[in-house]
PAZASE-840133 format. One record per residue (C-alpha): residue number from 1; y, z, x. Coordinates in nm, 3 decimals. Each point is the difference from the previous one (the first is absolute). Example, Ala and Ser with C-alpha at 12.3 -4.5 7.8 and 13.67 -1.06 7.14 Angstrom:
! residues 2
[node 1,[-0.450,0.780,1.230]] [node 2,[0.344,-0.066,0.137]] 
END
This chain:
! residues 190
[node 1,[-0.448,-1.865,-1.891]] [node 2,[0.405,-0.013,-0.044]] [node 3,[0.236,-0.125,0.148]] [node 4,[0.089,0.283,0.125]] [node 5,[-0.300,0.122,0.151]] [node 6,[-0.051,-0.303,0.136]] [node 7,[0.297,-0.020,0.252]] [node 8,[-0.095,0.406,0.054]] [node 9,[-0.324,-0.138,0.116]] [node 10,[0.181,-0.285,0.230]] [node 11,[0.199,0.262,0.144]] [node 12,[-0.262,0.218,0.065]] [node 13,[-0.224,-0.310,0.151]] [node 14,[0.316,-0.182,0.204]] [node 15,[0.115,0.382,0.163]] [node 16,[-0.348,0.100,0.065]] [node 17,[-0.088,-0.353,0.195]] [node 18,[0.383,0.054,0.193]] [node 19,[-0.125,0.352,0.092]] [node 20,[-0.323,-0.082,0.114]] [node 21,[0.128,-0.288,0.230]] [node 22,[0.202,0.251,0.215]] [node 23,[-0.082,0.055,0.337]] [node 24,[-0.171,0.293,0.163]] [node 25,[0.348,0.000,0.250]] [node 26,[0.214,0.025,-0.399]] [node 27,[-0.229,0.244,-0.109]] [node 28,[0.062,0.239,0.276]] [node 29,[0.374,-0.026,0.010]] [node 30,[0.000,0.041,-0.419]] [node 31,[-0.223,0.291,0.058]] [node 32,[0.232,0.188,0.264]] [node 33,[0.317,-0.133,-0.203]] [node 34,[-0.143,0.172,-0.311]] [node 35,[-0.097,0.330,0.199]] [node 36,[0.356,0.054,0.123]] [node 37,[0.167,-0.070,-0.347]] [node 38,[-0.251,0.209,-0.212]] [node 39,[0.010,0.290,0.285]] [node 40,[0.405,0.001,-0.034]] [node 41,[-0.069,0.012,-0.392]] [node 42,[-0.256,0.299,0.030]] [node 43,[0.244,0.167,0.249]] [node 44,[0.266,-0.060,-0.228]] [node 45,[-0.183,0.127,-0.301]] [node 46,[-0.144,0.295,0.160]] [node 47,[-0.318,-0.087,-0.141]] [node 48,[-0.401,0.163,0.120]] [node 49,[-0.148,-0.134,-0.236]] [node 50,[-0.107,-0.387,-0.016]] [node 51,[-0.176,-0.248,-0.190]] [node 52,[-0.107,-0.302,0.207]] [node 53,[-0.273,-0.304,0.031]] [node 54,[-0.192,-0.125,0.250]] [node 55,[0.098,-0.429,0.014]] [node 56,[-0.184,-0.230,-0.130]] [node 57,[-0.001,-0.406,-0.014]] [node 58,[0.316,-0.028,0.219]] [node 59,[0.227,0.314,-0.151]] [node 60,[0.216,0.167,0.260]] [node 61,[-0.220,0.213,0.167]] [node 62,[0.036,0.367,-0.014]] [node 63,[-0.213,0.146,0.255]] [node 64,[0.280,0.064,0.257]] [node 65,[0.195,0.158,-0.255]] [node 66,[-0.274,0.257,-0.097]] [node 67,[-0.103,0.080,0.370]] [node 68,[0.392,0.107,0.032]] [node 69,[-0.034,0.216,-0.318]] [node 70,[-0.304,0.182,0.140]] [node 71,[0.172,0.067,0.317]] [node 72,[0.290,0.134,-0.228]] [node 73,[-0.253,0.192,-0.185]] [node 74,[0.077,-0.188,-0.298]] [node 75,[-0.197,0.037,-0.328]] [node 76,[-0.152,-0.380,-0.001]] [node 77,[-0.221,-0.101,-0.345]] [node 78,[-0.168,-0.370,-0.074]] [node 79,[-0.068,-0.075,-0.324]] [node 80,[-0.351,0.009,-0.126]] [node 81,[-0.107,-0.200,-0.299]] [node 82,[-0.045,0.262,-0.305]] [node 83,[-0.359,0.067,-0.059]] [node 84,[0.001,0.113,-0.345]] [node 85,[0.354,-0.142,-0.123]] [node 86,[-0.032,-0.414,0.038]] [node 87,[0.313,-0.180,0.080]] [node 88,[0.121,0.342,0.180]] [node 89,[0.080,0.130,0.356]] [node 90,[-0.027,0.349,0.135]] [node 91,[0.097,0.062,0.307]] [node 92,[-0.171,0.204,0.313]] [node 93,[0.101,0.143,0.317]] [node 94,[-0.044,-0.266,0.306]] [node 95,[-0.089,0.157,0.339]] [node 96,[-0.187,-0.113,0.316]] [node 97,[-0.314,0.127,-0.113]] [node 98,[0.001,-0.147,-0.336]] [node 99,[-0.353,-0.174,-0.123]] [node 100,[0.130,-0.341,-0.146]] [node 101,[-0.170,-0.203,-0.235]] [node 102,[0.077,-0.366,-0.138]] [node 103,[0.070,-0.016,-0.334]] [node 104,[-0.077,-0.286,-0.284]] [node 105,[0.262,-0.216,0.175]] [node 106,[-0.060,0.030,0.361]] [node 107,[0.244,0.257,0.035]] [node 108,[-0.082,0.316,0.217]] [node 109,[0.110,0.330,-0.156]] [node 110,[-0.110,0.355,0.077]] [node 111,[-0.319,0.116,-0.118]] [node 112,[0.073,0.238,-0.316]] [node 113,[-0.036,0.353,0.090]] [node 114,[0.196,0.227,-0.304]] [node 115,[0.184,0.197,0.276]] [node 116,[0.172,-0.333,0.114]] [node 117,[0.157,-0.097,-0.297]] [node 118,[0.363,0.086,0.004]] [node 119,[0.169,-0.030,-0.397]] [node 120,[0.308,-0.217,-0.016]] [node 121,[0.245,0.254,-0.018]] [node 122,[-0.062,0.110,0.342]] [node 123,[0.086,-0.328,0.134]] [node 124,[0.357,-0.096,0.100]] [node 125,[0.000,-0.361,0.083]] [node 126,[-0.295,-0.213,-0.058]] [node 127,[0.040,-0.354,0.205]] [node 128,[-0.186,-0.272,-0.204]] [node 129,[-0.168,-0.338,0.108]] [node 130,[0.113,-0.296,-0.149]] [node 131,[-0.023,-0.381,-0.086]] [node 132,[0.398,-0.076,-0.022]] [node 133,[0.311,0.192,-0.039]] [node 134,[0.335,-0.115,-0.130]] [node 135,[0.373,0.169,0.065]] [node 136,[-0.063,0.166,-0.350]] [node 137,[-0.250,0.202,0.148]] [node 138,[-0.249,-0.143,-0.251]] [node 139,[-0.326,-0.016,0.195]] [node 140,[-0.306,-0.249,-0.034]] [node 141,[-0.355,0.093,0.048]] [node 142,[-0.354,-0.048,-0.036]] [node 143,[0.019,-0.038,-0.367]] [node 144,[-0.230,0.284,-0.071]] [node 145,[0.283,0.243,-0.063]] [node 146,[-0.119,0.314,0.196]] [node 147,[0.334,0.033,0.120]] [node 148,[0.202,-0.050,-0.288]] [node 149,[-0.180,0.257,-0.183]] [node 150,[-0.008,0.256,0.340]] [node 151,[0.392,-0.065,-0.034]] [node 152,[0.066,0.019,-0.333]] [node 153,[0.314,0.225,-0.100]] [node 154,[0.052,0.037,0.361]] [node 155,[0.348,0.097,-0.058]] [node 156,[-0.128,0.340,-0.181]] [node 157,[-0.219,0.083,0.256]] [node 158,[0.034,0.178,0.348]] [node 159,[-0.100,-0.338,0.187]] [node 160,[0.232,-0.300,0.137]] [node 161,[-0.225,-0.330,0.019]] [node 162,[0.085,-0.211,0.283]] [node 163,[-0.191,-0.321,0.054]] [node 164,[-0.013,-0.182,0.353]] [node 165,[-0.045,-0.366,0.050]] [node 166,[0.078,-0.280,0.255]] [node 167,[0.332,-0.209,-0.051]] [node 168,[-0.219,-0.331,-0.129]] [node 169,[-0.087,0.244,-0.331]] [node 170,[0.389,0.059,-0.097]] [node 171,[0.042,-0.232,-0.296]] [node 172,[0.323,-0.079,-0.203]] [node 173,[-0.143,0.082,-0.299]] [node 174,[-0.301,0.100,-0.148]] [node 175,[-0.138,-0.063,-0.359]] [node 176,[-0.077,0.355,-0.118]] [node 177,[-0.218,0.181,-0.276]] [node 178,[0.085,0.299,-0.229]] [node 179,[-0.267,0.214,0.231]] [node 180,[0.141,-0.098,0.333]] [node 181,[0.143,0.276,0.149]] [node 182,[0.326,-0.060,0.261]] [node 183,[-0.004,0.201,0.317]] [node 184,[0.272,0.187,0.115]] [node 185,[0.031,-0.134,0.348]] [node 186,[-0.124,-0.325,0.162]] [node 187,[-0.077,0.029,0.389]] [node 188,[0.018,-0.356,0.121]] [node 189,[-0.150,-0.063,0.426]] [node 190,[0.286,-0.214,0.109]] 
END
């Protein structure tokens, strides 16, 4: 391993242990912080139709956030691993009723059901998990890379990615890869 992937994987470790050491009292307050500031973005935006995720080892939760879409009778879709397309996401409408299933990482997504998934060009802003952030907008995650190909040549498309994260996983700088895609907005629970 490089250099280089080597302090991507001390990043990844040192944010992830910070993350996971906040309380459930910081939790709460990052996930109403991050309601308010991504509701004044969709209201801003004028946007139905949403990519989100449910949290997962200590990301900013989103479940308040996509009760208040429902009420707003918001389109809300999770990503689902792709089953025939490895390394892929699709994405499928979230509602109350939705069967979820774990996937090969723990992670619950929606069961697939054809008449779920919604293609990327109906989405308008997808809000992405993440490891660490920087002011560049250059986002950190898993490694795997689901994301960065999800957003790549966002700029062409009809979606804005947004990703939302805690204030302990803004970075100065991050050491970045020709496949890492940059978001287009960072929302930060200060």
């Amino acid at each position: 391993m490089n250099t280089h992937s080597q302090l991507r994987q001390q990043i990844r470790h040192d944010i992830r242990k910070r993350r996971q050491k906040l309380t459930a009292l910081e939790q709460q307050q990052a996930e109403t912080a991050i309601t308010d500031k991504a509701l004044q973005l969709i209201e801003q935006k004028k946007a139905n139709n949403l990519a989100l995720y449910l949290s997962f080892d200590g990301e900013v939760s989103t479940h308040k956030l996509i009760k208040c879409l429902w009420q707003q009778g918001k389109q809300v879709t999770l990503p689902v691993l792709h089953p025939f397309c490895p390394g892929h996401l699709l994405f499928l409408r979230y509602h109350p009723a939705s069967i979820m299933d774990k996937n090969q990482f723990g992670i619950l997504e929606p069961k697939l059901n054809l008449q779920d998934v919604v293609p990327l060009s109906e989405l308008e802003i997808i809000f992405t998990p993440l490891v660490a952030v920087d002011k560049q907008g250059n986002r950190l995650g898993m490694g795997r890379g689901f994301y960065d190909r999800t957003l790549q040549g966002w700029q062409e498309k009809s979606f804005l990615p947004v990703g939302l994260a805690h204030a302990c996983q803004l970075v100065e700088h991050l050491p970045t890869q020709a496949w890492d895609m940059p978001l287009a907005q960072i929302l930060i629970a200060e």
